[in-house]
N, C-alpha and C positions, 0 to 999 in steps of 0.2 A: 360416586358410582364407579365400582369397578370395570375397566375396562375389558371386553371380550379378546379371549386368547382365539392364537390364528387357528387353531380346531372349533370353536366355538361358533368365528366367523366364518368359516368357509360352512360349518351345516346351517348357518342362517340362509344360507341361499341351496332353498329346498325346490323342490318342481312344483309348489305352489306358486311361488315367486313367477310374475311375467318375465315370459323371454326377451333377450336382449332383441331389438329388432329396430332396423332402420326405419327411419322417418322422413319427413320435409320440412323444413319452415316457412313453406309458404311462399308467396308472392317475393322475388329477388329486390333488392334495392336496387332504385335509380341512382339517377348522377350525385354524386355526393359533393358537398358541400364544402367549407372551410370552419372548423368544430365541430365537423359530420355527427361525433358522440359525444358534443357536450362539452369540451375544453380543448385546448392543442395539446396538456399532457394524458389526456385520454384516446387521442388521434393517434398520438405516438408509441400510444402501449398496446390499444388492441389492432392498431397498423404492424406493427412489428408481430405480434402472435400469427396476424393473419397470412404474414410472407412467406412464416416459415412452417403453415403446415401443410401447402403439397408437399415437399418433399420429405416432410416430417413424417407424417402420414403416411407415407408410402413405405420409408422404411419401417416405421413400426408393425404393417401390415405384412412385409417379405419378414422380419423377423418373426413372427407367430407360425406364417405360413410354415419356414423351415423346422418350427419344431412341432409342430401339432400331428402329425401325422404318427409318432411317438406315442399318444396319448389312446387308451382304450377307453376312458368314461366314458360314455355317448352325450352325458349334460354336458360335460367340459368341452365336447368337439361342436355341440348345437352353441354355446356360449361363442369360441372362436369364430364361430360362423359369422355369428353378429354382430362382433369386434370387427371382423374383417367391410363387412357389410356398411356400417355405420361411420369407421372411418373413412372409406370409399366415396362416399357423399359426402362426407365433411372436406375431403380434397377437392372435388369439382366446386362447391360451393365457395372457399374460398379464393379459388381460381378465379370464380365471375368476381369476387368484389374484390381483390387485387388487380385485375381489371378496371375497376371503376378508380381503386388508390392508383391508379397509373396515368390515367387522365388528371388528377390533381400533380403532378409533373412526379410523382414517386419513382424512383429508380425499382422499377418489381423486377426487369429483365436482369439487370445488374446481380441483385438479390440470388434470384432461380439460378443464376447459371454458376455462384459463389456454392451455392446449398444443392445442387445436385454433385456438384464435387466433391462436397463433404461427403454425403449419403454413403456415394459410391468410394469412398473410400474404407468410410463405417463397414460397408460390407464384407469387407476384406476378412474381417476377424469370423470369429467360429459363431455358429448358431445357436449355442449357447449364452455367451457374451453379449450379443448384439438383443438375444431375448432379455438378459438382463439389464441393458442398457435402456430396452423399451419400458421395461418394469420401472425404473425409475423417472424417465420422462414421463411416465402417465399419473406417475407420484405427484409431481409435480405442477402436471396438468389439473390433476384432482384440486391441490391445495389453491390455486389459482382461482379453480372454478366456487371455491366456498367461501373465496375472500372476496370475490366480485359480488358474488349474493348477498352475504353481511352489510358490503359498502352499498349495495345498490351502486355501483358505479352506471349499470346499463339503464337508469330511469331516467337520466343526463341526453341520451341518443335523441337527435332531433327524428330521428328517422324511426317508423315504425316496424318496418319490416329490417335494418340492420338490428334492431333490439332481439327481434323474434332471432333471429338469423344467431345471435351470440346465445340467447336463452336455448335455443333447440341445441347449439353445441355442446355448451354446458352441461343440460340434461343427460345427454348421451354419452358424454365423459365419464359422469357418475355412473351411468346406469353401470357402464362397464371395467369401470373400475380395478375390478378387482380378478379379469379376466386371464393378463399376462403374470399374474406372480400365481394365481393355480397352475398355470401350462408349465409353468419356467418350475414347478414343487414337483409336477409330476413328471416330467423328463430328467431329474433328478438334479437339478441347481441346487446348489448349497447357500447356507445363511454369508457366507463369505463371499461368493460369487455374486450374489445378490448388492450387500452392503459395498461392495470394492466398483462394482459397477455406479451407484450412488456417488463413490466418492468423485469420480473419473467425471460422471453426467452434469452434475451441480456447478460444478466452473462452466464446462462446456455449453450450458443452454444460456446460461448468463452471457456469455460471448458472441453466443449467433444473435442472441437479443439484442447488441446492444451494434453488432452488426447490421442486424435489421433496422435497427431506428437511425442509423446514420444514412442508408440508403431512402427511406422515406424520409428523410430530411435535405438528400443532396438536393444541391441546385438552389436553397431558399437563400433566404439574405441572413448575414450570421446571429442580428436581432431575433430572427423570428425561431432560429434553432435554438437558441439560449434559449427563449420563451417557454419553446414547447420542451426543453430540458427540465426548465426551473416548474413548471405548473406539473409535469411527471411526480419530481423530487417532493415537489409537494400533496401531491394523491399518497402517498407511499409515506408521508410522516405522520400525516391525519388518518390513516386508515385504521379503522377498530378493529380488534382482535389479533394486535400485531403480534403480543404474544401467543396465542393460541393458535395462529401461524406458524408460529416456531416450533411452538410444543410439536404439532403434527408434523413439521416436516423433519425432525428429530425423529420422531418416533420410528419412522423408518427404518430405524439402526436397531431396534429391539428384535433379539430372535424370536418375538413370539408375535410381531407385527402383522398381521393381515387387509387390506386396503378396502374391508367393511368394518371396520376400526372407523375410519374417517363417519363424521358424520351427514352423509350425504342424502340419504334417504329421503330427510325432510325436503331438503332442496328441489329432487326428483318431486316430490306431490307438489310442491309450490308450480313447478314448469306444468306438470300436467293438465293441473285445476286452472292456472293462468292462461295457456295457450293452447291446449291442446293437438297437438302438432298430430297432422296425420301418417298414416302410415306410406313407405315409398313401395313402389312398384318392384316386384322382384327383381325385374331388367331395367333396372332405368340408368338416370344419369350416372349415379357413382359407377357403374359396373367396370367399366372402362380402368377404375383406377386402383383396380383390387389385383392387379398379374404382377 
């Protein structure tokens, strides 16, 4: 099957298409347990994503913010709206269950005040830059959210409502996808600005990551960090589609890449017909974390 060139994909997403639009998942998770999702090296990986997306979140949200206002589509400015909306709630939400990893003795405060230093430093750079930098991060957020789907890793979650809680992220990843590399096309980002930002993000999120997993590891006995090292290393050998992993996150580098390329769609009907996650309140929780 040939794959769709980035004109091809950006008119797939027509005004028949639902709007991006924020949601809930429901009921929050109680107290969580020890293999909260199913193994220590599962604990350690969606512990570590979970640390770092308030402040991930929030920067990728002030980077849209600074260049949308550039942008004369009206779809494209309704789409950022939703970008902004969605990752909003996905920062408060994981703020409560980083809360809950904090009570298992996790270093969260340690974490947050490491990765607000970052942020605020990321800012520094032009609103350009940092748009492409988000373009990349949500690359990569994409490919994550389609490898966890394949692995079923989230069928593992003792907990019901942490399963919804990652499914409802996931969905909303995709849905919007392919929001910051239109904005970052139409304020006039180049395939070099693009690709060079890629190069620069891919060490750096590997870093914070693996910063993160050491801070929800402090404090334990060094048996049980080995542990939750060695059952990670081992999610990540046995997981299917390793090539096809690759292939997509390579593909990135192609001038005619667009991030409805990714196959995500399906995944999107899977979350909806599974869960159906309702819709959030204009004003609610996230609103707070969209300035």
């Amino acid at each position: 099957m040939t794959p769709m060139t980035a004109s091809a994909a950006r008119a797939a997403t027509t005004s028949a298409e639902p709007p991006i639009l924020a949601k809930l998942p429901g009921a929050r998770p109680g107290d969580l347990g020890e293999c909260w999702s199913g193994s220590p090296g599962s604990d350690l990986m969606w512990a570590s994503y979970s640390f770092m997306f308030p402040e991930g979140e929030l920067f990728f949200i002030r980077s849209l913010k600074r260049c949308v206002g550039a942008v004369t589509d009206p779809r494209m400015r309704q789409e950022a709206e939703g970008f902004v909306a969605q990752e909003a709630y996905h920062t408060t939400e994981h703020r409560h269950l980083n809360d809950l990893l904090r009570g298992l003795g996790a270093d969260v405060n340690g974490f947050y005040a490491y990765f607000r230093t970052v942020r605020l430093k990321l800012e520094r750079a032009s609103a350009l830059w940092n748009l492409a930098r988000t373009c990349a991060a949500e690359h990569l957020t994409s490919l994550h959210c389609l490898a966890s789907h394949r692995n079923r890793w989230l069928d593992a979650c003792k907990s019901e409502a942490v399963r919804r809680l990652w499914y409802w992220h996931l969905q909303e990843e995709l849905e919007h996808r392919s929001v910051c590399v239109d904005v970052l096309r139409a304020v006039g980002g180049s395939y070099w600005v693009r690709v060079l930002a890629f190069a620069e993000v891919l060490p750096r999120m590997a870093w914070y990551q693996s910063r993160a997993m050491r801070c929800y590891l402090r404090g334990r006995p060094f048996r049980q960090q080995l542990a939750a090292y060695l059952s990670f290393a081992g999610m990540i050998l046995r997981m299917r589609g390793k090539w096809q992993t690759l292939r997509e996150l390579f593909a990135y580098l192609r001038p005619s890449y667009h991030p409805r390329q990714l196959p995500g769609d399906p995944v999107i009907a899977y979350c909806r017909a599974r869960f159906g996650f309702a819709l959030a309140e204009a004003s609610g929780a996230g609103a707070g974390a969209s300035g």
